[in-house]
N, C-alpha and C positions, 0 to 999 in steps of 0.2 A: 238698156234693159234695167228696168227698176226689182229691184228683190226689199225684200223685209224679211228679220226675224223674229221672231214672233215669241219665243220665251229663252233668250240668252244665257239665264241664269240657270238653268236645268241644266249647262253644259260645265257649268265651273267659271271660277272668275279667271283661273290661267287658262286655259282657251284662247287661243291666236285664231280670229274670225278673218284676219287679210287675206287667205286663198280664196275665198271666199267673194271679197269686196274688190279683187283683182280680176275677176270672171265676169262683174257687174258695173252697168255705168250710176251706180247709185245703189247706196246697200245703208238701211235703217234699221237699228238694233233697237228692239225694247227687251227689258229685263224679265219679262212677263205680262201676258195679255188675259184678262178673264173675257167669259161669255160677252157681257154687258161692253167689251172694248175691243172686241173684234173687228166688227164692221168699218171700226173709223181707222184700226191699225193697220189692216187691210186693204184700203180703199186707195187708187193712185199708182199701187203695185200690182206688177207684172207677173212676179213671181213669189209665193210664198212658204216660207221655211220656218218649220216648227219642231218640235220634238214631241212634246205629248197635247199641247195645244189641239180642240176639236177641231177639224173643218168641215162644218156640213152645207146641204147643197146651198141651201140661201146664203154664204159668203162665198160663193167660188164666180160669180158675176164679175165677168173679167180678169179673172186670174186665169193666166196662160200656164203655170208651172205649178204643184206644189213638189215639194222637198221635205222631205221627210227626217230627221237628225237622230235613225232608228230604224231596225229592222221593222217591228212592224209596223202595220198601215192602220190597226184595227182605229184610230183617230180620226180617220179621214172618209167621208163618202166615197167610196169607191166606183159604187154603181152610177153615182150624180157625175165626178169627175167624168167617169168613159161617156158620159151621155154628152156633158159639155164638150167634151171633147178635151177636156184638164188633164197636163201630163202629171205625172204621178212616179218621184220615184224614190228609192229609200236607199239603207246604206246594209250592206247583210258581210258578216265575215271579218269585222272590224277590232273586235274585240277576244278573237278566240283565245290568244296570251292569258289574258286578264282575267277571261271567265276560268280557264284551266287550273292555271295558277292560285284562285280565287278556290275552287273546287276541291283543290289538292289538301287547299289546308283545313276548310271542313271535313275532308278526310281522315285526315292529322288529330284532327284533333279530337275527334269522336273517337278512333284509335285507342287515344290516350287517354279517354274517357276526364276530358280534362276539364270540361264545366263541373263534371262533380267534385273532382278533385282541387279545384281552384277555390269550390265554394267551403270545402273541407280545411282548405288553410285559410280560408278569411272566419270562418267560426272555431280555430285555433283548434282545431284536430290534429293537425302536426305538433305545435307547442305540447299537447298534451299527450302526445302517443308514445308508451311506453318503450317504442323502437325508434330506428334511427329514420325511416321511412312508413309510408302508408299503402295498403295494397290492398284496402278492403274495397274498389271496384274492379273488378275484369277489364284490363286492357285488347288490344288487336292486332298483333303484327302481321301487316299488310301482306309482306312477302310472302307466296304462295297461296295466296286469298284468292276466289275469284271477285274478278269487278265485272258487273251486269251494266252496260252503258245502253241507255235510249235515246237512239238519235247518233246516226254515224257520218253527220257533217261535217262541218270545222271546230266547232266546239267540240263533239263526242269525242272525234280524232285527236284533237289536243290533250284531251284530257287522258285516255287510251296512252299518248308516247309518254305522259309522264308516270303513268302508274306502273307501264314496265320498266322505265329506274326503277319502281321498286319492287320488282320481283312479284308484279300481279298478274292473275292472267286473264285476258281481255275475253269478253263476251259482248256481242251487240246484238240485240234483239230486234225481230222483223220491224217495219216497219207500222204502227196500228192505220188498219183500215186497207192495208194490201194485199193481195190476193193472191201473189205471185212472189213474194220475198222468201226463198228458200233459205233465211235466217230461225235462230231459235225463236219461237213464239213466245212472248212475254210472257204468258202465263207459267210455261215449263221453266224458261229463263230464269224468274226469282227463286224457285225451287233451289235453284244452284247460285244464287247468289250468295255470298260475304258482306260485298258491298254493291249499292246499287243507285246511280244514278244516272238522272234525267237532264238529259240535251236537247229534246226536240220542241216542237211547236207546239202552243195549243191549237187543239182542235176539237171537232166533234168526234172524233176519233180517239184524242189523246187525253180527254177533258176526264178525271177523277180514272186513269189508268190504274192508280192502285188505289184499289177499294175497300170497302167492306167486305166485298164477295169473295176478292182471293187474298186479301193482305195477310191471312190467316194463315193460308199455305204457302208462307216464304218461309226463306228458313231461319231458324230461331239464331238471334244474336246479330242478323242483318245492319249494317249499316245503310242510312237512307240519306241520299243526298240530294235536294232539288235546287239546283241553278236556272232551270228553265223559267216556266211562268206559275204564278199561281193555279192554284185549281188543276194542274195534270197531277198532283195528288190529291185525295181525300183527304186533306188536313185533319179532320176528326179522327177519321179510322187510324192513320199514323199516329195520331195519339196518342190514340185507346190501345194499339200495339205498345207503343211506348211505354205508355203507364203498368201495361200488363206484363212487363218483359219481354215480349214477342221479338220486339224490334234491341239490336243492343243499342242503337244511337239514330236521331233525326236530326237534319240541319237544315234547314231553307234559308234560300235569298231572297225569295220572292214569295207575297202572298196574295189571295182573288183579289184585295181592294187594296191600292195604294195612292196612298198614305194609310196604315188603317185607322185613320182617325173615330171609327167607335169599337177599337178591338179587337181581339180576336184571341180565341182559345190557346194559341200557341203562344201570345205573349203573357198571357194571366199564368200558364203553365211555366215558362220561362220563370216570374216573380218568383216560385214555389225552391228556385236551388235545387233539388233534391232530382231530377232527370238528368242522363243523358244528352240534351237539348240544347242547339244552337237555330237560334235567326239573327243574320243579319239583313241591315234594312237596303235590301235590293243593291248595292255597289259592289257583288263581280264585277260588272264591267268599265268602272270610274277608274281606271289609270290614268294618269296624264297621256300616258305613251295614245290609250283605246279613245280618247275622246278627241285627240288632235285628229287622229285616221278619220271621225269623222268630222271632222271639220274637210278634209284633203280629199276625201271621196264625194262628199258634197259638190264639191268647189266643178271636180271631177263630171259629176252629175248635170251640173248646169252646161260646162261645154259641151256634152252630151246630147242636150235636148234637142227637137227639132219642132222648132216654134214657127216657122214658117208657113201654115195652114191659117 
């Protein structure tokens, strides 16, 4: 069984690919494949393994496997694969540590209101303040806050045990788009939010959950935190809460277009110092520890398969 991978470099250069190349009788690494280098990267393999690499129906011609180095699929012809009859499988659960962990301290740190405060001592506001400290932002202490979690898988639940070390108390909101989740309904949910962040999917369901329409009716001083995907918030509307004081603090890890190579309103806003406001550029999940698991659950994945058809 021949495999290829198809963008190595998206995983890191510590990355141990041998579990990997020990499941296969022949395992070709390229460091990244564009559109225009597909077909020929592709071509001779059995199996294909990518991370965000497209695969659409015209290269899966003879591909018995792909492998996914990522929860999601949304890369991948899904409908072409089950037609070809192309297995299809990904890696989910891999990273819940990392994203938690990752989450906690956007927490933390919107808490401590500490981009203002950071940018308060790089323009020598401390040097100059007539006291021995600075307190002209509103901090958070967490303990006794509610946290509003969306999404009560392995991430939301990760995130959930570490916030009760700190004395938080957990709320998880129904599921959006279910009919039957005798949880609190998002909408009442933010009402009683403190802090409030996102762990589930995008969907059509989950796609700008907090909007224009009700970002209004959370409650004033809210922290917002999104480690899930771009777009399950209205970026804009969080904003505009931002900018308005609605919101006490925003952080994202993720935004609709990555890389955002033309922009986007929360990094121009970012430039400006003076919010509340953290992004980091999509690495909750880049531990060493979260990106060997997928390399191991891969590996996992292909003994897995049944190629035999």
């Amino acid at each position: 069984m021949k495999a290829v991978i198809l963008d190595a470099d998206t995983m890191g250069s510590d990355v141990d690919f041998s579990p990997i190349a020990g499941v296969v009788d022949e395992l070709s690494i390229h460091a990244a494949t564009t559109a225009e280098q597909l077909t020929d990267h592709i071509a001779g393999y059995d199996l294909v393994i990518t991370n965000k690499v497209v695969i659409p129906a015209a290269a899966m011609d003879g591909v018995k496997g792909i492998l996914v180095l990522a929860t999601g699929t949304n890369n991948i012809d899904m409908a072409a694969a089950e037609e070809k009859g192309v297995a299809v499988r990904n890696v989910v659960n891999y990273g819940a540590d990392s994203v938690a962990q990752h989450t906690l301290m956007l927490m933390l740190n919107l808490a401590a209101c500490l981009p203002r405060y950071q940018q308060d001592v790089k323009n020598n506001a401390w040097v100059k303040s007539p006291f021995f400290c600075l307190m002209n932002h509103p901090t958070t202490q967490l303990s006794g806050k509610t946290l509003v979690i969306v999404g009560q898988g392995a991430l939301g639940s990760a995130v959930a045990r570490l916030a009760d070390a700190f004395g938080m108390k957990v709320i998880f909101t129904a599921r959006p788009g279910a009919n039957d989740d005798q949880r609190m309904p998002f909408d009442e949910a933010i009402r009683q939010a403190d802090v409030l962040s996102f762990h589930c999917p995008l969907t059509e369901h989950t796609r700008h959950l907090l909007n224009r329409d009700n970002i209004d009716t959370i409650k004033p001083g809210c922290l917002v935190v999104n480690c899930a995907r771009g777009g399950i918030i209205d970026e804009m509307s969080a904003l505009w809460a931002l900018q308005g004081g609605l919101l006490g603090g925003l952080a994202v890890d993720v935004l609709p277009v990555e890389p955002p190579s033309g922009g986007h309103p929360l990094l121009a806003a970012l430039k400006q110092g003076n919010l509340n406001l953290i992004v980091t550029p999509h690495n909750a999940w880049i531990s060493p520890e979260a990106r060997q698991t997928i390399i191991d659950m891969t590996a996992d994945n292909i003994t897995q398969l049944d190629l035999s058809a």
